[in-house]
PDB file of N, CA, C and O in Angstrom:
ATOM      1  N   UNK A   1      12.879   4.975   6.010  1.00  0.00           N
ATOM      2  CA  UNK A   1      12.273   4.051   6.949  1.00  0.00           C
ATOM      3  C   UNK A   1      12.207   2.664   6.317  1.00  0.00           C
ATOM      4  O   UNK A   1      11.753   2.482   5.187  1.00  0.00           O
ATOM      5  N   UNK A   2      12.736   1.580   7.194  1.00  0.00           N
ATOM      6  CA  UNK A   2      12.659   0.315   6.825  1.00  0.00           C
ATOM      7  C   UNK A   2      10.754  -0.251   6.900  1.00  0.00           C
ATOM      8  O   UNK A   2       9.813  -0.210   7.692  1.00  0.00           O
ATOM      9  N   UNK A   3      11.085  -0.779   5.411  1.00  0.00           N
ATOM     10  CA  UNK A   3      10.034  -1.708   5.538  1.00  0.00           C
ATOM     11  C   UNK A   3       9.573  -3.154   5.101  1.00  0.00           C
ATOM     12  O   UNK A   3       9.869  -3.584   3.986  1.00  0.00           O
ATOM     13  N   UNK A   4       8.813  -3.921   6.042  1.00  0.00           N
ATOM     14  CA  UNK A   4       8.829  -5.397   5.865  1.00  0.00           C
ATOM     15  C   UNK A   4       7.571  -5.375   4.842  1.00  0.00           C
ATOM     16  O   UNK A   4       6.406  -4.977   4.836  1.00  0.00           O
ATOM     17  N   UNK A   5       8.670  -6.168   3.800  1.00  0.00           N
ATOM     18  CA  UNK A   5       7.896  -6.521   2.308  1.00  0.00           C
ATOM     19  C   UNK A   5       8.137  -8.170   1.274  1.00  0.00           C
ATOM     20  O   UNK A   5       9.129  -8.876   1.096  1.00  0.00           O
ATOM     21  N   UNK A   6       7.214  -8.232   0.958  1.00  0.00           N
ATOM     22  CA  UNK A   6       8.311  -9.874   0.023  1.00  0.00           C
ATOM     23  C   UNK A   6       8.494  -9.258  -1.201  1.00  0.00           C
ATOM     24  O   UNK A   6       7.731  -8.614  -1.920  1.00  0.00           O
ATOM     25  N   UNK A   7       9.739  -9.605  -1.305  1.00  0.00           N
ATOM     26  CA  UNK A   7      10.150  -9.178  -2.547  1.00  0.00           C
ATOM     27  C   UNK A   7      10.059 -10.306  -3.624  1.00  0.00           C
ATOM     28  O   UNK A   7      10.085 -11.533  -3.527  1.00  0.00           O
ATOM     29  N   UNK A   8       9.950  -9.509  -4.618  1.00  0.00           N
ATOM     30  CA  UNK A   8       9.652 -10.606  -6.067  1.00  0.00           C
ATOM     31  C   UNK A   8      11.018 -11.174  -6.598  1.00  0.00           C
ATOM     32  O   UNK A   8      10.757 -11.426  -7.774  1.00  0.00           O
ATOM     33  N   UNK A   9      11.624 -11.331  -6.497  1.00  0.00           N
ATOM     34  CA  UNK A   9      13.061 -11.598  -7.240  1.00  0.00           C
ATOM     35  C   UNK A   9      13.935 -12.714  -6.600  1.00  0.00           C
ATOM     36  O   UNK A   9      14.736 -13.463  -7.160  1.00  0.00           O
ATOM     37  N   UNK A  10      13.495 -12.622  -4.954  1.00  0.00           N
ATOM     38  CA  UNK A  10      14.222 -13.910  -3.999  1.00  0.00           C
ATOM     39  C   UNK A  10      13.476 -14.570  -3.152  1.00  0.00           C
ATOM     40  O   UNK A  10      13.567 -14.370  -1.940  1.00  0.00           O
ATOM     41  N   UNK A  11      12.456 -15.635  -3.794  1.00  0.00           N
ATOM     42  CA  UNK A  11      11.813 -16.396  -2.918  1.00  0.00           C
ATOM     43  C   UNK A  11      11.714 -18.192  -3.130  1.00  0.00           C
ATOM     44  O   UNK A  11      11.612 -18.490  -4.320  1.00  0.00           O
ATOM     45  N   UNK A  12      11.720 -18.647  -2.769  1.00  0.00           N
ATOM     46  CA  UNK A  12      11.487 -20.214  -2.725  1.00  0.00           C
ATOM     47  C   UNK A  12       9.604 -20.115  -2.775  1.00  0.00           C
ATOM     48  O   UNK A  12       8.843 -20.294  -3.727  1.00  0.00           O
ATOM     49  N   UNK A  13       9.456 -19.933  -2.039  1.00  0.00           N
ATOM     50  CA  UNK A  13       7.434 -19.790  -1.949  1.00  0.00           C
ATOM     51  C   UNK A  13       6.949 -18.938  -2.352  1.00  0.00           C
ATOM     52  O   UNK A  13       6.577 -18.800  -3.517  1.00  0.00           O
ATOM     53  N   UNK A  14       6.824 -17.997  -1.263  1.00  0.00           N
ATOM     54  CA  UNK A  14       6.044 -17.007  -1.225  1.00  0.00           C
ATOM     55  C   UNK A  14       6.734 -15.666  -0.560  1.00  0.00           C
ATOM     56  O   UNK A  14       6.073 -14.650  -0.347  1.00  0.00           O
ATOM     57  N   UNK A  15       8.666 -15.820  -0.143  1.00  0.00           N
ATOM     58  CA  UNK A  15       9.355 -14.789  -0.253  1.00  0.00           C
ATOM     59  C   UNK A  15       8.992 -14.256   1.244  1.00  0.00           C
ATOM     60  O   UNK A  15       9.489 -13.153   1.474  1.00  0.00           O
ATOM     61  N   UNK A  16       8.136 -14.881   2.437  1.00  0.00           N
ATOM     62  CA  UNK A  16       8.147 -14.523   3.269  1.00  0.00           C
ATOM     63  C   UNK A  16       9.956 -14.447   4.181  1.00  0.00           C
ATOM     64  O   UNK A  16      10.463 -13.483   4.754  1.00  0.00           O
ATOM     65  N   UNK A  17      10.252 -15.193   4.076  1.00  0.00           N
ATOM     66  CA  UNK A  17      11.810 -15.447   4.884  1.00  0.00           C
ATOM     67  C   UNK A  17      12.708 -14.865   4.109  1.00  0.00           C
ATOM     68  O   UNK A  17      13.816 -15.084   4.598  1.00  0.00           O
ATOM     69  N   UNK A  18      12.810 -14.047   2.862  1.00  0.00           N
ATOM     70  CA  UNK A  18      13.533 -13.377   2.221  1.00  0.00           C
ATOM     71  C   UNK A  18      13.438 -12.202   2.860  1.00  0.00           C
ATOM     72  O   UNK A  18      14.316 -11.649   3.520  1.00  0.00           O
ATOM     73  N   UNK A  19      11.867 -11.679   2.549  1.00  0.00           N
ATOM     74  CA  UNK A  19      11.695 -10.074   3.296  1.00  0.00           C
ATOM     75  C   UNK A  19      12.073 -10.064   4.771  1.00  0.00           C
ATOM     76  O   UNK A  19      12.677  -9.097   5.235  1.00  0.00           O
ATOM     77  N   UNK A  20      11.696 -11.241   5.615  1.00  0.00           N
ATOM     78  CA  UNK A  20      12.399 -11.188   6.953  1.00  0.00           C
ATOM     79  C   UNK A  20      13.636 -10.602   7.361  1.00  0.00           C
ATOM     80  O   UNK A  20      13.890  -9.737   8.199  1.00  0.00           O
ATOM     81  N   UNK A  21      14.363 -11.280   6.566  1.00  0.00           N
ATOM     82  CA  UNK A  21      15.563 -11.160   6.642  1.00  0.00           C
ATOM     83  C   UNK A  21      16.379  -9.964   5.745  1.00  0.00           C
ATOM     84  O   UNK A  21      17.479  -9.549   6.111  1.00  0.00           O
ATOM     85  N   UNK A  22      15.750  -9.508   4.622  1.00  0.00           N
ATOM     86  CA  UNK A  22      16.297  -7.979   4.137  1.00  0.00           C
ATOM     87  C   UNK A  22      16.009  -6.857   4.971  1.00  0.00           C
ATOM     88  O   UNK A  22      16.693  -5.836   4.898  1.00  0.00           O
ATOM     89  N   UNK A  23      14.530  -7.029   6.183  1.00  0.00           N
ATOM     90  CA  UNK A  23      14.495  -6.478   7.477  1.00  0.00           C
ATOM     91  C   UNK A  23      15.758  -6.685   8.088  1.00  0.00           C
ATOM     92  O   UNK A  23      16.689  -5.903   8.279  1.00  0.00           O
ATOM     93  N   UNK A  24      15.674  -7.400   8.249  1.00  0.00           N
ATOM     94  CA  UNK A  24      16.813  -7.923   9.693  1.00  0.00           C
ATOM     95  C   UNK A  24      18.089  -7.589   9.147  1.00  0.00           C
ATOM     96  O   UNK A  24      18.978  -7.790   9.976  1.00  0.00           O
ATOM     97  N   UNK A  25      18.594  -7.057   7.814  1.00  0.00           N
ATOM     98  CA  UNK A  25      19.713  -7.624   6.912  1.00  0.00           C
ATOM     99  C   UNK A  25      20.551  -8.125   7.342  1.00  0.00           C
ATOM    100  O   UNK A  25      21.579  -7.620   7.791  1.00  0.00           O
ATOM    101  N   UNK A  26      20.052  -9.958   7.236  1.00  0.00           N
ATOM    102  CA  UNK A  26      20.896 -11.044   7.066  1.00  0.00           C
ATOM    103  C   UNK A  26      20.917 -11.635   6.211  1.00  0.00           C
ATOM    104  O   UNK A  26      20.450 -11.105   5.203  1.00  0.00           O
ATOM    105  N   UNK A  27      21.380 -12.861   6.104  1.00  0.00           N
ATOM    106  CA  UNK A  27      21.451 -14.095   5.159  1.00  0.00           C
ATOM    107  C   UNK A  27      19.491 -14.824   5.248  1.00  0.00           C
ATOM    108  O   UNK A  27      18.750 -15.384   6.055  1.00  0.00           O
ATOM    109  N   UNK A  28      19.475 -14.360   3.972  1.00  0.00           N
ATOM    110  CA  UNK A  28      17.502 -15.509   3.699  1.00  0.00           C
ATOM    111  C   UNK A  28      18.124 -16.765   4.150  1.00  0.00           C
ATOM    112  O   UNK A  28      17.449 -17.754   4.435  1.00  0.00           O
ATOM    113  N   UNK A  29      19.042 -16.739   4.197  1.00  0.00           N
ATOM    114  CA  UNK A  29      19.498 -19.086   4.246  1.00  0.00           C
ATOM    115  C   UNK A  29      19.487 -18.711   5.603  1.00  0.00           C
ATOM    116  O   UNK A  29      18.916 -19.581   6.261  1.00  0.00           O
ATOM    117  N   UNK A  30      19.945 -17.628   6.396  1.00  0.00           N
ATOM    118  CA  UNK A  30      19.657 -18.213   8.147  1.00  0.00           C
ATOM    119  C   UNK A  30      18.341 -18.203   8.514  1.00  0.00           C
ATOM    120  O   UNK A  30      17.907 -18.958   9.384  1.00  0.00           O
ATOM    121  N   UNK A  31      17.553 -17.273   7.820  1.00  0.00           N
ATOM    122  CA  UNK A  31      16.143 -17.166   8.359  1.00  0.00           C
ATOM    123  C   UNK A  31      15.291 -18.648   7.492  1.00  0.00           C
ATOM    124  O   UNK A  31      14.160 -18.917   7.896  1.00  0.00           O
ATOM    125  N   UNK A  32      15.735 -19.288   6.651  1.00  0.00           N
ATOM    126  CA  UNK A  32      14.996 -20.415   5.995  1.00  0.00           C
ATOM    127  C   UNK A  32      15.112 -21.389   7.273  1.00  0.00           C
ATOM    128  O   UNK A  32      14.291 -21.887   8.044  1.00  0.00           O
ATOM    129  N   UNK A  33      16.597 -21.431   7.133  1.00  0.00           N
ATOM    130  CA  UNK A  33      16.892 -22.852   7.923  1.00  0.00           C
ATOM    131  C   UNK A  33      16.428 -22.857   9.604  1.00  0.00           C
ATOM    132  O   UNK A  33      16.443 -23.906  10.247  1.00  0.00           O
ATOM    133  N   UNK A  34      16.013 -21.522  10.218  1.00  0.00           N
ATOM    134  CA  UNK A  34      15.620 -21.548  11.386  1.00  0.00           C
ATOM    135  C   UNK A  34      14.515 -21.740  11.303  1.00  0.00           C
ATOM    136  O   UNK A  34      14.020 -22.442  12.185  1.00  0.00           O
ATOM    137  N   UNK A  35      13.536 -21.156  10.104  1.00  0.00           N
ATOM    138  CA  UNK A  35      12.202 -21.494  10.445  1.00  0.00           C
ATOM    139  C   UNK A  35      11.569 -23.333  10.239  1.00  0.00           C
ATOM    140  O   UNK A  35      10.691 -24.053  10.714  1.00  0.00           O
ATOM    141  N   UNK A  36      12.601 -23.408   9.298  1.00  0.00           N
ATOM    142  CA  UNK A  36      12.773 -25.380   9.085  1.00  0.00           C
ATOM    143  C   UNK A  36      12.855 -25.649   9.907  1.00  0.00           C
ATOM    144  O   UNK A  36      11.802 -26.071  10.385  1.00  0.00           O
ATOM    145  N   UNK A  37      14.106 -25.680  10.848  1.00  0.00           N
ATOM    146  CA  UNK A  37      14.174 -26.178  12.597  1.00  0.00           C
ATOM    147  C   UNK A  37      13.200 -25.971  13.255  1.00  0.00           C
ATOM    148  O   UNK A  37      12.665 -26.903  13.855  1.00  0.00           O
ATOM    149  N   UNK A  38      12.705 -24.674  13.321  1.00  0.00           N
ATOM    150  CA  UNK A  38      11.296 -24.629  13.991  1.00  0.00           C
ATOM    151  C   UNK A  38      10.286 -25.604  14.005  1.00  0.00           C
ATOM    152  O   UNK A  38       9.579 -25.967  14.944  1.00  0.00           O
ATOM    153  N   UNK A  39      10.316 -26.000  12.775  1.00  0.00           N
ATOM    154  CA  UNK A  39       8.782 -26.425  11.945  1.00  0.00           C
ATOM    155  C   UNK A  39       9.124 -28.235  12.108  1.00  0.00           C
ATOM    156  O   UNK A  39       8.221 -29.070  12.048  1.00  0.00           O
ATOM    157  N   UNK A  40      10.912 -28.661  12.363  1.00  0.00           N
ATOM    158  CA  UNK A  40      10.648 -30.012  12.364  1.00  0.00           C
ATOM    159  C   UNK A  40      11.241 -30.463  13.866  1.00  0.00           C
ATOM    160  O   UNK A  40      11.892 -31.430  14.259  1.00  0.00           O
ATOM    161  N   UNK A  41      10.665 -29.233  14.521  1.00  0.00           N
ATOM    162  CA  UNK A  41      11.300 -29.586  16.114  1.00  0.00           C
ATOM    163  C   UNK A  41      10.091 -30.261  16.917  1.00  0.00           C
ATOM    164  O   UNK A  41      10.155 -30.836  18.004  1.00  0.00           O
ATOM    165  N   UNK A  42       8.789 -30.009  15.969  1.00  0.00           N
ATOM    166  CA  UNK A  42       7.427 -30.167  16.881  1.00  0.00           C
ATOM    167  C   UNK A  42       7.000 -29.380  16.579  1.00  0.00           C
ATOM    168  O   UNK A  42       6.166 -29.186  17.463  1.00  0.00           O
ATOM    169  N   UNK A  43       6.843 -28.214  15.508  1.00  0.00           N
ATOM    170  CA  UNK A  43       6.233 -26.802  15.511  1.00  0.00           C
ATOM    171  C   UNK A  43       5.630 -26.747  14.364  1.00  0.00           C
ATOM    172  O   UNK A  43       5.269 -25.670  13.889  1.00  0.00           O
ATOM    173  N   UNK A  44       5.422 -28.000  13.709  1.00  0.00           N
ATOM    174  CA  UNK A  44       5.189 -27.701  12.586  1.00  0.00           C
ATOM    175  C   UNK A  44       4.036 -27.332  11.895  1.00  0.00           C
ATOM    176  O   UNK A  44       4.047 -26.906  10.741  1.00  0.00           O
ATOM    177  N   UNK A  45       2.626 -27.553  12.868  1.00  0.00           N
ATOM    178  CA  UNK A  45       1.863 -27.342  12.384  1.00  0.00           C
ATOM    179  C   UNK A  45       1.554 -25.399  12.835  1.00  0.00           C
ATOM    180  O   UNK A  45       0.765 -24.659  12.248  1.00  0.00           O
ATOM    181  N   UNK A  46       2.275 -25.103  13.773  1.00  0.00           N
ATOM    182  CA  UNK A  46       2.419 -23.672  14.259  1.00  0.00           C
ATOM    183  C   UNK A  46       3.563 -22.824  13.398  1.00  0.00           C
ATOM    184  O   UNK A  46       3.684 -21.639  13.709  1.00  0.00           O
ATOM    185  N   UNK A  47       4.375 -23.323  12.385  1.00  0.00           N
ATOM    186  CA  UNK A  47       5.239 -23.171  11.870  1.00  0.00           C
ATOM    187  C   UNK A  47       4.900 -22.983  10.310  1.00  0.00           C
ATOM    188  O   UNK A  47       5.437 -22.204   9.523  1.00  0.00           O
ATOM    189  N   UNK A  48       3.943 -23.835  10.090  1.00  0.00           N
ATOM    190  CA  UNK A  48       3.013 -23.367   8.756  1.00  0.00           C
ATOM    191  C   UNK A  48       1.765 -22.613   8.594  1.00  0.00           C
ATOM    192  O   UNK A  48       1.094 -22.236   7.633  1.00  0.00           O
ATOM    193  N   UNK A  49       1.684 -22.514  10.027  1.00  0.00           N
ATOM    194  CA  UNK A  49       0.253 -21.764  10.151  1.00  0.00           C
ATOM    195  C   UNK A  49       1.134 -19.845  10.211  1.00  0.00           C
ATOM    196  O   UNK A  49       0.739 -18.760   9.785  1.00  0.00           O
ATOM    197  N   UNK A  50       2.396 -20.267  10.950  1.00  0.00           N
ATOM    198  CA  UNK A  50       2.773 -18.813  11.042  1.00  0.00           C
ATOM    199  C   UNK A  50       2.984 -18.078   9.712  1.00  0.00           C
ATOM    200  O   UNK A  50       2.561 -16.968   9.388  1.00  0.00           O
ATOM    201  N   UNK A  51       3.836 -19.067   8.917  1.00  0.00           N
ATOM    202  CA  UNK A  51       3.643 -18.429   7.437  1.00  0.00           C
ATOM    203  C   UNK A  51       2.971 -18.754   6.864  1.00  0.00           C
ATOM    204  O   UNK A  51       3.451 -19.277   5.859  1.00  0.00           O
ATOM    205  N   UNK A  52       1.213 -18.765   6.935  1.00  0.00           N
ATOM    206  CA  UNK A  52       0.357 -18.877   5.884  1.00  0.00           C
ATOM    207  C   UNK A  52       0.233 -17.175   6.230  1.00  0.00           C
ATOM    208  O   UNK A  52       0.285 -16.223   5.451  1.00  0.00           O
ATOM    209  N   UNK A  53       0.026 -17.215   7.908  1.00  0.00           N
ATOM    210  CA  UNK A  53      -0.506 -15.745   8.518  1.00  0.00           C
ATOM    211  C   UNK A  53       0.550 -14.640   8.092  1.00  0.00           C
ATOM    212  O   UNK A  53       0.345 -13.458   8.366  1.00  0.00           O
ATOM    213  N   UNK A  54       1.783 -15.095   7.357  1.00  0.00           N
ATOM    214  CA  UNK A  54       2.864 -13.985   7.525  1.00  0.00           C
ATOM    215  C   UNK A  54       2.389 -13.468   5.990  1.00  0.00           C
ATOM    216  O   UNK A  54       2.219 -12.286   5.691  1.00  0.00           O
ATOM    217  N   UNK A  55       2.181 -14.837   4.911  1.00  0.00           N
ATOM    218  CA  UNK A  55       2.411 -14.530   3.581  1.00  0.00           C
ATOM    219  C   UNK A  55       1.156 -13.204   3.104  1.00  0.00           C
ATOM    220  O   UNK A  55       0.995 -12.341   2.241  1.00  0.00           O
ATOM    221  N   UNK A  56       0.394 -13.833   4.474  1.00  0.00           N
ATOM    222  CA  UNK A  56      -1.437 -12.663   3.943  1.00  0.00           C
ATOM    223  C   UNK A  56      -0.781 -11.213   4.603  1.00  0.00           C
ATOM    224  O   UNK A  56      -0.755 -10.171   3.948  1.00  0.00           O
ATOM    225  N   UNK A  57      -0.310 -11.310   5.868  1.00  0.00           N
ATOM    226  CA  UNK A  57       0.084  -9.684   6.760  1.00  0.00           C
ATOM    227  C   UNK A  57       1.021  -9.072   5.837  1.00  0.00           C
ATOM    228  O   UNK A  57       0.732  -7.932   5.473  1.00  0.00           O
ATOM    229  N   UNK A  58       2.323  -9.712   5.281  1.00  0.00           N
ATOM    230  CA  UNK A  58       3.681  -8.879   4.484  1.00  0.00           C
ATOM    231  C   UNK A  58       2.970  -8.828   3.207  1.00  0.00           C
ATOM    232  O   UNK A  58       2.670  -9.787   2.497  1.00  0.00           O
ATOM    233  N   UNK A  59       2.717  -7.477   2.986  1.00  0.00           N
ATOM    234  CA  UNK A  59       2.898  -7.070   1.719  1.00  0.00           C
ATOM    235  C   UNK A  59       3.787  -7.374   0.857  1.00  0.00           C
ATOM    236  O   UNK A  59       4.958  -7.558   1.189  1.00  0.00           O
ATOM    237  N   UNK A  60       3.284  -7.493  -0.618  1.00  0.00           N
ATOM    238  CA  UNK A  60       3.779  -7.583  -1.564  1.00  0.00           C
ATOM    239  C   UNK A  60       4.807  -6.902  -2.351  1.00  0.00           C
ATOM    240  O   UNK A  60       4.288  -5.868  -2.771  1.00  0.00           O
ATOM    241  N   UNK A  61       5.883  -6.981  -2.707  1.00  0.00           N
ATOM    242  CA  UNK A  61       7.232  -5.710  -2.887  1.00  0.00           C
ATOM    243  C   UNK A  61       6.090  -5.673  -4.408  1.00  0.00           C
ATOM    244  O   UNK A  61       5.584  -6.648  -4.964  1.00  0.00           O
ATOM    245  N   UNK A  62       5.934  -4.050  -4.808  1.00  0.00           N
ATOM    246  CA  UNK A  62       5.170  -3.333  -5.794  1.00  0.00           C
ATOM    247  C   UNK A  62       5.850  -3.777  -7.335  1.00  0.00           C
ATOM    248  O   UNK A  62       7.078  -3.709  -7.374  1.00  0.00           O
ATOM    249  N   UNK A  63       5.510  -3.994  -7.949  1.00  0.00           N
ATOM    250  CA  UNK A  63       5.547  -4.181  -9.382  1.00  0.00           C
ATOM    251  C   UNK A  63       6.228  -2.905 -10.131  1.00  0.00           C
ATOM    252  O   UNK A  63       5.539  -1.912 -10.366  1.00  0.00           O
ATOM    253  N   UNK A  64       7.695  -2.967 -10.524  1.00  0.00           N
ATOM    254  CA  UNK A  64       8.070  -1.665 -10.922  1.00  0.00           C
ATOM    255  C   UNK A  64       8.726  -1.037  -9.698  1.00  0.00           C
ATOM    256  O   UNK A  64       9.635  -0.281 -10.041  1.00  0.00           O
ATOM    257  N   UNK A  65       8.604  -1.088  -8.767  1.00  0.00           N
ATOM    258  CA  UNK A  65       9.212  -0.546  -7.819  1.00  0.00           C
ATOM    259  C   UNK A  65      10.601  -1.299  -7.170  1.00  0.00           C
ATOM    260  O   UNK A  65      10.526  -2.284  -6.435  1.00  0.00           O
ATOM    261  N   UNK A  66      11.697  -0.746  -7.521  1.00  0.00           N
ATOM    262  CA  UNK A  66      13.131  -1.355  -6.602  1.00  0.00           C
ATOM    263  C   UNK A  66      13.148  -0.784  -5.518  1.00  0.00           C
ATOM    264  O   UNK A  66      13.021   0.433  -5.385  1.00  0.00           O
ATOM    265  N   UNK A  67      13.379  -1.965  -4.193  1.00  0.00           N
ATOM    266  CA  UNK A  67      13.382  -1.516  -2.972  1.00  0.00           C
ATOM    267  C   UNK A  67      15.139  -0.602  -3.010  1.00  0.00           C
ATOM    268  O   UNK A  67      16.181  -1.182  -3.314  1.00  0.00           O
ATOM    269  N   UNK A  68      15.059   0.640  -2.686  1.00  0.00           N
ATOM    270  CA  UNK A  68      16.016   1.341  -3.205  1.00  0.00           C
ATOM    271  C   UNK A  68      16.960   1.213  -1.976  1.00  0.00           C
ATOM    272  O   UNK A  68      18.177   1.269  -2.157  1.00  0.00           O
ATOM    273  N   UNK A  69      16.313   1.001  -0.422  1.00  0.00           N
ATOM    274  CA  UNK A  69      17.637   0.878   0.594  1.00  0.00           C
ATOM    275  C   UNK A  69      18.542  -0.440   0.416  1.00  0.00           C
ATOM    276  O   UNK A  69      19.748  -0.565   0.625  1.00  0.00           O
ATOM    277  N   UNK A  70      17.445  -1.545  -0.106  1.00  0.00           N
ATOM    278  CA  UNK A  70      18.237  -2.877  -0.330  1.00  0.00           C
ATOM    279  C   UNK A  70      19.226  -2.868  -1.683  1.00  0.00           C
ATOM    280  O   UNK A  70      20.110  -3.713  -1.822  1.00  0.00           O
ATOM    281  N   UNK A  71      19.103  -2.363  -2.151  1.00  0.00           N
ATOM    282  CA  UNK A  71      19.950  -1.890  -3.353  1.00  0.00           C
ATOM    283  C   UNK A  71      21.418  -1.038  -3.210  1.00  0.00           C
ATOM    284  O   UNK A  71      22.429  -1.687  -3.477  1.00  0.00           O
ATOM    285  N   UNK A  72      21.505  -0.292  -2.996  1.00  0.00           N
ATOM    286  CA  UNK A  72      22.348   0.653  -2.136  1.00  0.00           C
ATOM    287  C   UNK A  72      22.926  -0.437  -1.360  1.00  0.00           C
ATOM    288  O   UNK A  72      23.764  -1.141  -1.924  1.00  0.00           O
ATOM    289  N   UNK A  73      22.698  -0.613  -0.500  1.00  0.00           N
ATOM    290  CA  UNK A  73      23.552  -1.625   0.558  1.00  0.00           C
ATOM    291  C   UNK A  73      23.775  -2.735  -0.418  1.00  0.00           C
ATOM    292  O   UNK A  73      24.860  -3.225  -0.107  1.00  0.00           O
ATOM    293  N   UNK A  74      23.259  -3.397  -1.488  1.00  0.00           N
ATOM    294  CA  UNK A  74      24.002  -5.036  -2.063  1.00  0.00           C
ATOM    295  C   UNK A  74      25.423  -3.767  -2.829  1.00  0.00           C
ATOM    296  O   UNK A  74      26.605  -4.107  -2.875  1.00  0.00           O
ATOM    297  N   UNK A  75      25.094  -2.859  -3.161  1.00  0.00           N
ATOM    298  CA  UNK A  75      26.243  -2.001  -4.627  1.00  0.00           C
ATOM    299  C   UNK A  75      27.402  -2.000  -3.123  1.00  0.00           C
ATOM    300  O   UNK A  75      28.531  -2.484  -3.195  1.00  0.00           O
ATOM    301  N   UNK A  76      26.884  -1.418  -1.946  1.00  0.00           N
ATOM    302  CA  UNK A  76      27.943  -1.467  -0.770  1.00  0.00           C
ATOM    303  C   UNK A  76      28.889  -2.366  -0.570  1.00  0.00           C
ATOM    304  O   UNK A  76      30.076  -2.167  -0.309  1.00  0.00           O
ATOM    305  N   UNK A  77      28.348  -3.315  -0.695  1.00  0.00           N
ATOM    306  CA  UNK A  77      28.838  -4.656  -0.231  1.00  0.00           C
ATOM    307  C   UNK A  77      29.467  -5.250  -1.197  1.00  0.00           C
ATOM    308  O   UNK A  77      30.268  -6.137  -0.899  1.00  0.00           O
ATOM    309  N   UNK A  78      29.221  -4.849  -2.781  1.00  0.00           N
ATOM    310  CA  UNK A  78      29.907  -5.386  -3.856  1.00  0.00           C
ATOM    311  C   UNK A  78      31.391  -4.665  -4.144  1.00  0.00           C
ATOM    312  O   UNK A  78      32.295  -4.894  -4.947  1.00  0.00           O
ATOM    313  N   UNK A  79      31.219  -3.833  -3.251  1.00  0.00           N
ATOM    314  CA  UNK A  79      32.640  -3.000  -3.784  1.00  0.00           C
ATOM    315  C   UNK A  79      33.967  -3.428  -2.908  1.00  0.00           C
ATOM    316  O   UNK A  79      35.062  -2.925  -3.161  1.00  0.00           O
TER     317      UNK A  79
END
């Protein structure tokens, strides 16, 4: 079962738009740059408020623990 987490290893902040997007598995750079557009379209004060609220709701990826489906799929993709 997929689960939405920030992971420690790929974040600019606080790794919210990383875990988004290892959900979603896409590119973190599409989910950065949309939430930027968001935030300098007029949204911005709803756009920082969403990820203050995202960084407290998404758990923290565990200390010692490799997310093992995201792993598997990068070895996939490397071959």
């Amino acid at each position: 079962m997929k689960r939405l987490i920030r992971p420690r290893d790929d974040r600019i902040i606080a790794g919210v738009c990383s875990g988004i997007a290892r959900y979603l598995e896409i590119d973190p750079t599409v989910v950065r740059v949309l939430w930027a557009l968001f935030a300098l379209l007029g949204f911005v004060v709803t756009g920082v408020a969403a990820y203050l609220i995202a960084w407290f709701l998404i758990p923290e990826e565990e200390e010692g623990v490799i997310d093992a489906e995201f792993s598997v799929q990068e070895e996939r993709e490397g071959q």
